[in-house]
C-alpha positions as CSV (number, residue, x, y, z in Angstrom):
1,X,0.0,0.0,0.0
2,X,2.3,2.4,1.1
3,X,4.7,1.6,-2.0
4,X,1.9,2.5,-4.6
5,X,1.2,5.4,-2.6
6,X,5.1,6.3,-3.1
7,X,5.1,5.9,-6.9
8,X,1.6,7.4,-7.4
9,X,2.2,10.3,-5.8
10,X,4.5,12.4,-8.5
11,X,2.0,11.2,-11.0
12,X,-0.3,13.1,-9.3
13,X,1.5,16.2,-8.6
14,X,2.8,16.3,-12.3
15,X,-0.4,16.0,-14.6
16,X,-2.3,18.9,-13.3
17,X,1.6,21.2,-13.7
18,X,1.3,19.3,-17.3
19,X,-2.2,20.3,-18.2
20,X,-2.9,23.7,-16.8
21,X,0.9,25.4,-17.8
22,X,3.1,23.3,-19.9
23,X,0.7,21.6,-22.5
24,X,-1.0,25.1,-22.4
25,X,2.2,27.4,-23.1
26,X,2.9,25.0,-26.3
27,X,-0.1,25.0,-27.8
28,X,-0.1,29.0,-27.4
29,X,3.5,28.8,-28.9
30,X,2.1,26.8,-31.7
31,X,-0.8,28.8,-32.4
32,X,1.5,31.8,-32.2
33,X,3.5,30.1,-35.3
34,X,1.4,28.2,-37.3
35,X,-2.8,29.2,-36.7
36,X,-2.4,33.1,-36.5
37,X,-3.1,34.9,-40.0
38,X,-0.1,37.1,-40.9
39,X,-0.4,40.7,-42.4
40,X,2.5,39.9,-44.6
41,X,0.9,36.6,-45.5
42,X,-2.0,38.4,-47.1
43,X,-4.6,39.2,-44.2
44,X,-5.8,42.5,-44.4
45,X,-9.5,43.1,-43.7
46,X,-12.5,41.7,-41.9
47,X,-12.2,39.7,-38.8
48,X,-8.9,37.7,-40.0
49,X,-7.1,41.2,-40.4
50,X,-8.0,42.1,-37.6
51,X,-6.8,38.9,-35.8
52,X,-3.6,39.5,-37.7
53,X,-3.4,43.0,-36.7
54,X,-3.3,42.1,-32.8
55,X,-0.9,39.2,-33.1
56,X,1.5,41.3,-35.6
57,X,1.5,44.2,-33.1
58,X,1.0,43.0,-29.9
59,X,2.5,38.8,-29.9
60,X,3.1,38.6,-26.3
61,X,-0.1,39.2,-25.3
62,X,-2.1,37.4,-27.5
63,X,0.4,35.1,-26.1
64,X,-0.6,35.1,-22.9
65,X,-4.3,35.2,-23.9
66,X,-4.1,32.3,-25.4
67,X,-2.3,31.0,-22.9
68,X,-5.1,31.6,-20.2
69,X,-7.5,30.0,-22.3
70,X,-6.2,26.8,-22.9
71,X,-5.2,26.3,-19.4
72,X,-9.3,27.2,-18.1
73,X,-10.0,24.6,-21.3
74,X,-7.3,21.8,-19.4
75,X,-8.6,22.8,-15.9
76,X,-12.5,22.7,-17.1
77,X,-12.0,19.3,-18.5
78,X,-9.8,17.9,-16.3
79,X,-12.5,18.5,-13.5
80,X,-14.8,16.4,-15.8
81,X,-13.0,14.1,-16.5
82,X,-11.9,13.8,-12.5
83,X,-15.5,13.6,-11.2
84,X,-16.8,12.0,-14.1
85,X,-19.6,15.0,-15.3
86,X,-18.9,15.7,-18.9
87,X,-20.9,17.9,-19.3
88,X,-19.4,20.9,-22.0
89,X,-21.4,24.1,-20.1
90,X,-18.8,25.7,-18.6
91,X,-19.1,26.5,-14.9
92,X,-19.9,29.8,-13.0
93,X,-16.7,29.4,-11.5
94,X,-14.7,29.4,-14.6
95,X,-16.1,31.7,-16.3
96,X,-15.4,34.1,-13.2
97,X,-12.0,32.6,-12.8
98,X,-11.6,33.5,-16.6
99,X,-13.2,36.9,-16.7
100,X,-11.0,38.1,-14.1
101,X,-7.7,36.5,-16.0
102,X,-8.8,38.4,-18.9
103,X,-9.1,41.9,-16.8
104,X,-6.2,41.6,-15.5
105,X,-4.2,40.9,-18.6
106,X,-6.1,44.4,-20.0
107,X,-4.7,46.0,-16.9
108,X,-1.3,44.8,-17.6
109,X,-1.3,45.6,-21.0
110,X,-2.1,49.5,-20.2
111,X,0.3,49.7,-17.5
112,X,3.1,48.1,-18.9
113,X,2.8,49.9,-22.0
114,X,2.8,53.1,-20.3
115,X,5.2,52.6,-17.8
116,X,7.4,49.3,-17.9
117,X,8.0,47.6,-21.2
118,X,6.9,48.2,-24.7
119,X,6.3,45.6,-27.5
120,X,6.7,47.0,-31.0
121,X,6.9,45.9,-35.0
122,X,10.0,46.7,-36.9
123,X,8.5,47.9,-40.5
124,X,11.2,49.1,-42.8
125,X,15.2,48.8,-43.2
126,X,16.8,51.4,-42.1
127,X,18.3,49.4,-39.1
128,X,19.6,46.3,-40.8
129,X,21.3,44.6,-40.0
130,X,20.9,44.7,-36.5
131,X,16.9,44.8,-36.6
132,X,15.4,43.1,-39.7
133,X,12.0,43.5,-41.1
134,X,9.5,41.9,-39.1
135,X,11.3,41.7,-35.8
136,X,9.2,42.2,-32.6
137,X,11.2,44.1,-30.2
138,X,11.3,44.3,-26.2
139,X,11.2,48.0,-25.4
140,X,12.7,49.3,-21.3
141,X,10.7,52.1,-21.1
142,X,12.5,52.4,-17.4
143,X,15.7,52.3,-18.8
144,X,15.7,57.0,-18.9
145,X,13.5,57.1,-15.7
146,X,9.7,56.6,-14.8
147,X,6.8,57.9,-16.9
148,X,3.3,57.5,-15.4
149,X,0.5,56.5,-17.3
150,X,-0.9,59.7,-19.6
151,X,2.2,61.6,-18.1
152,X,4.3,63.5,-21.2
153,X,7.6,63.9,-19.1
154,X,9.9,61.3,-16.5
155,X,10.7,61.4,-13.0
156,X,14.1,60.7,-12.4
157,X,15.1,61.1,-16.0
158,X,18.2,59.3,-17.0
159,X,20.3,60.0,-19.7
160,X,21.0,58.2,-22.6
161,X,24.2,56.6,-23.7
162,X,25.6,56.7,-26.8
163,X,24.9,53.4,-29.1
164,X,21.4,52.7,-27.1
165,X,18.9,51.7,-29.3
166,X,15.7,54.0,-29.1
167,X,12.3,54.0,-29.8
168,X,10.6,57.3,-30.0
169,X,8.2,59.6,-32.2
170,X,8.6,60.6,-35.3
171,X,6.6,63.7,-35.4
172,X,7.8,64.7,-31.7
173,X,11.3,64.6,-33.7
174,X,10.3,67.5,-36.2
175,X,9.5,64.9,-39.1
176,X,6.0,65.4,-39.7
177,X,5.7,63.0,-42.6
178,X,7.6,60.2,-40.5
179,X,5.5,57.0,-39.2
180,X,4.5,57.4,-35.8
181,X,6.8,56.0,-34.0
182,X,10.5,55.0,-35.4
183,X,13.7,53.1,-33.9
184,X,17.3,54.8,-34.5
185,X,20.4,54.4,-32.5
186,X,21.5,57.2,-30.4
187,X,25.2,58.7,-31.3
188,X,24.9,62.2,-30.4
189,X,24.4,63.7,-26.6
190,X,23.5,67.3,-25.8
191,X,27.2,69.2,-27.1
192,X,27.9,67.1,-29.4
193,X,28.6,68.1,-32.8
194,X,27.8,65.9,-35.3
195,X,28.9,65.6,-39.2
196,X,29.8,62.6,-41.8
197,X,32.5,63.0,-44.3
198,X,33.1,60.5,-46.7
199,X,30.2,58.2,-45.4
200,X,32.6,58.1,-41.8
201,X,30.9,59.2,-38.6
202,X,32.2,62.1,-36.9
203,X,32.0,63.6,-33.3
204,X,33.5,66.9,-32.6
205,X,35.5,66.5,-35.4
206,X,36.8,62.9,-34.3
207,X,36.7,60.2,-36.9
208,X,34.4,57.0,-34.7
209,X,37.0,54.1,-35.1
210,X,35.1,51.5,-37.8
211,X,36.2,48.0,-39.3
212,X,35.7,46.5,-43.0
213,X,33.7,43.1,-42.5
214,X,33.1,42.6,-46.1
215,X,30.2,43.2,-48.6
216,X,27.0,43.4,-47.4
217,X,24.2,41.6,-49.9
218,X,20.3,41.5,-49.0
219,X,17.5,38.5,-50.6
220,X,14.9,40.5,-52.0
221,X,13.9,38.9,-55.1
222,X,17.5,38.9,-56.2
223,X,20.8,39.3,-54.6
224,X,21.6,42.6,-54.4
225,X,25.2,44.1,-52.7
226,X,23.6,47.3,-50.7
227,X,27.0,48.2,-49.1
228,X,30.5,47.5,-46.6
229,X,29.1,45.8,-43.7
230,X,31.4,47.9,-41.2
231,X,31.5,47.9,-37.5
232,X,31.7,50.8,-35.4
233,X,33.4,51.0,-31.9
234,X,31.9,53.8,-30.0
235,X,32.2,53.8,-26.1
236,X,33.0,50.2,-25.8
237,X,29.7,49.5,-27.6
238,X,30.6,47.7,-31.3
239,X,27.7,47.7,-33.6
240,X,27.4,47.1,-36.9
241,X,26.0,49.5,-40.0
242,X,25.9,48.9,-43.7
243,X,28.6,52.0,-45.0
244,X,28.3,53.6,-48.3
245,X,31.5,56.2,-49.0
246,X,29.3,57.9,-51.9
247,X,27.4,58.6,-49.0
248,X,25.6,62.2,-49.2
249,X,27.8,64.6,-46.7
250,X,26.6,65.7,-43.7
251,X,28.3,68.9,-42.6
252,X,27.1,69.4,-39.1
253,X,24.6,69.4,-36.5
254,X,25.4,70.7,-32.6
255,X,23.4,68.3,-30.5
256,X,21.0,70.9,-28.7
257,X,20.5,70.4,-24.2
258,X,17.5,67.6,-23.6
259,X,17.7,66.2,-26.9
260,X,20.0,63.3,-28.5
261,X,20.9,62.6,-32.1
262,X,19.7,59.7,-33.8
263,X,20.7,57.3,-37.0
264,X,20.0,54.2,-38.6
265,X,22.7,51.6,-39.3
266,X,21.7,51.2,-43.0
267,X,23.2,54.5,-43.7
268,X,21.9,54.8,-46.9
269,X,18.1,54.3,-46.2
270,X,17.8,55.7,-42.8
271,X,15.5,59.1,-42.7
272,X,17.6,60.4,-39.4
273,X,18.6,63.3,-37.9
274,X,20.5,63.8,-40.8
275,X,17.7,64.6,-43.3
276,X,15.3,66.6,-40.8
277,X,14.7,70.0,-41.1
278,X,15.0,70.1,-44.4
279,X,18.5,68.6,-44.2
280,X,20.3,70.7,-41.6
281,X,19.9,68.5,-38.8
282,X,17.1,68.0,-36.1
283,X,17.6,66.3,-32.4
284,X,15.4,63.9,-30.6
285,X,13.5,65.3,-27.4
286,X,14.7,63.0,-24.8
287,X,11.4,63.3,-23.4
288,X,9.8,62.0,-27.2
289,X,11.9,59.0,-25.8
290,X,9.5,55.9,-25.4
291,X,12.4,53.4,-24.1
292,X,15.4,51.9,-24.9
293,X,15.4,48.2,-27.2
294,X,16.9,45.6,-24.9
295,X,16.1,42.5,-26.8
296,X,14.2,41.0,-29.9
297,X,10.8,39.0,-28.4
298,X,10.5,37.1,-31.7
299,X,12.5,37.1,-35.2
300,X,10.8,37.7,-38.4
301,X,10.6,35.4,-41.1
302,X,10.0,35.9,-45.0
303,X,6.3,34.8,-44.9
304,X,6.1,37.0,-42.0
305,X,5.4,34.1,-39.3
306,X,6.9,34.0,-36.1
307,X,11.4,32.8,-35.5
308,X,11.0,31.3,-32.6
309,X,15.0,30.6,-33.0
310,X,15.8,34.2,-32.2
311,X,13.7,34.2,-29.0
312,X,14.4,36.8,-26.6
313,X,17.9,37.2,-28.5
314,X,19.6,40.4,-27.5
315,X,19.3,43.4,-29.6
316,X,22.9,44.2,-30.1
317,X,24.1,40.9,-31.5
318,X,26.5,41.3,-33.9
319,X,25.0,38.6,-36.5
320,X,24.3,39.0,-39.5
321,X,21.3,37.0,-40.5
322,X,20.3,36.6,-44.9
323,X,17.7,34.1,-45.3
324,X,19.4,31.4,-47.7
325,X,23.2,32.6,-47.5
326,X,26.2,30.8,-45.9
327,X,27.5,33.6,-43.7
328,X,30.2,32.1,-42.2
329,X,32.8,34.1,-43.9
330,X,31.1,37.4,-42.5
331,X,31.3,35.6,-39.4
332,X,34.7,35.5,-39.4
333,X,35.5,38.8,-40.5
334,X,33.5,40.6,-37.8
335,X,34.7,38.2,-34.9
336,X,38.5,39.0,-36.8
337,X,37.6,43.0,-36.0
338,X,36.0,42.4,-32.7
339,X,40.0,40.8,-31.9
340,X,41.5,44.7,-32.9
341,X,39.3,47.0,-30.7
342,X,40.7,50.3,-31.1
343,X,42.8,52.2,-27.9
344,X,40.5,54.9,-27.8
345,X,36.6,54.2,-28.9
346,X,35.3,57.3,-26.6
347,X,34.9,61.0,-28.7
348,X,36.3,64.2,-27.1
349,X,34.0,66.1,-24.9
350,X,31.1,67.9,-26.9
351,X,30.7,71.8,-25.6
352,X,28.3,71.1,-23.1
353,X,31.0,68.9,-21.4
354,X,33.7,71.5,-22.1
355,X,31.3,74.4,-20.3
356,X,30.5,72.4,-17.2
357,X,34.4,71.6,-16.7
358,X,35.0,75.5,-17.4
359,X,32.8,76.8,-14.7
């Protein structure tokens, strides 16, 4: 008796874990990948577009409502099963039970959104090859201080650092024909004067250190060479950018107090801080700021489904990722610049530095 008891007992403990959260989370999962219409797959209107609106904009979410329903299903049936009732008319109690998991997922949605983390699409190119079409990104909106819910400003603002990925928007940046929110990487600070000769970055008049990693090609239809793929050392923080030296120059901007300059790392596609105000050069508000990207929540695919390969990957990997190319030799060459970091990968201080050390 008591031995049966012994080798029951974890059976016990471990089908209602298996039921109500793990055979749950990978049926969401699978859902997520496989059920869910995709905008880029062709679903645009009706209910469908709308079901492949939410899950294109908002995936961990839908996530986690799928999630709670599947585990009330497993708990609902499960009781059934257990006492023997199969009846299919839910019960007062789960409904309840679900309701309120459904409320408070609403509530978390808002708050979060507002004031911890931020879940957006990336829609264009001008940040490959770090961020590629498609790419669903995990956004600190702590990581420059606190903003309340329907609050404009932050308490306990922080600055941000040059190389940080930002999300922000557009028209709060002066372009009024830009999409309404954008991601850019931060290379300017308030004093900072800004320029690009011969496709190089500049900052106050010192050349960012930078690496040849080869020839950068791109899948779309054909194969198409778009530029260098050449990393940048700036502060300690390598990243990489696609260079073009027939690059437009860019003969300066000073970085304004409260405001950062922006970029994208595909140089030649990026509508930045370069090409505002009419191409003299416009800043970022900090307080326009809606977060920093930490990580990438799911990869993007070609059909526009899910990569459940790049889960949770963080955002400034230096891998270079072409759907159908070998790119081990690119590989190589950026892990053969990474071994040669520059001596110095900090810029001179901007004005505003120079000032505050004057006084």
């Amino acid at each position: 008796m008591t031995t049966e008891r012994i080798d029951r007992w974890p059976v016990r403990r471990v089908l209602p874990v298996m039921s109500v959260v793990i055979l749950p989370a990978v049926l969401s999962l699978l859902t997520l990948r496989y059920a869910l219409p995709s905008r880029l797959a062709g679903a645009s209107g009706g209910l469908t577009g709308l079901i492949a609106g939410l899950a294109d904009r908002h995936p961990l979410f839908v996530g986690i409502l799928l999630f709670l329903g599947f585990s009330e299903a497993a708990r609902h049936w499960g009781n059934r099963w257990r006492s023997g009732s199969f009846d299919w008319k839910p019960r007062a109690f789960d409904l309840r039970r679900l309701a309120i998991g459904l409320a408070a997922v609403v509530v978390l949605v808002f708050v979060s959104r507002s004031s911890l983390v931020g879940m957006y699409r990336v829609v264009g190119p001008s940040m490959l090859p770090t961020l590629e079409i498609g790419d669903r990104l995990v956004v600190n909106r702590l990581a420059y201080g606190l903003r309340l819910p329907l609050a404009k400003g932050y308490l306990g603002r922080k600055p941000p650092k040059r190389g940080d990925l930002v999300v922000f928007s557009g028209q709060a940046a002066g372009g009024h024909d830009e999409p309404r929110t954008m991601v850019k990487r931060v290379v300017g600070l308030p004093g900072d004067l800004i320029s690009f000769r011969d496709g190089f970055l500049f900052i106050n008049d010192w050349q960012v250190p930078s690496c040849d990693a080869g020839p950068y090609t791109q899948v779309d239809g054909r194969l198409t060479v778009r530029g260098r793929l050449t990393l940048e050392y700036l502060d300690d923080r390598p990243y990489l950018t696609v260079h073009k030296p027939l690059e437009r120059p860019f003969s300066g901007y000073m970085v304004k107090p409260n405001e950062v300059f922006v970029i994208g790392d595909d140089r030649g596609l990026s509508s930045d801080s370069r090409a505002w105000d009419e191409g003299r050069g416009a800043g970022v508000p900090v307080d326009a700021l809606e977060g920093r990207v930490s990580r990438v929540l799911f990869g993007a695919r070609p059909d526009g489904r899910l990569d459940f390969s790049r889960v949770l990957t963080p955002a400034l990997d230096l891998k270079v990722r072409i759907p159908g190319i070998d790119t081990h030799v690119t590989d190589e060459r950026i892990a053969k610049c990474l071994s040669k970091v520059p001596a110095s990968t900090s810029p001179p201080p901007g004005l505003a530095a120079r000032t505050a050390t004057s006084h």
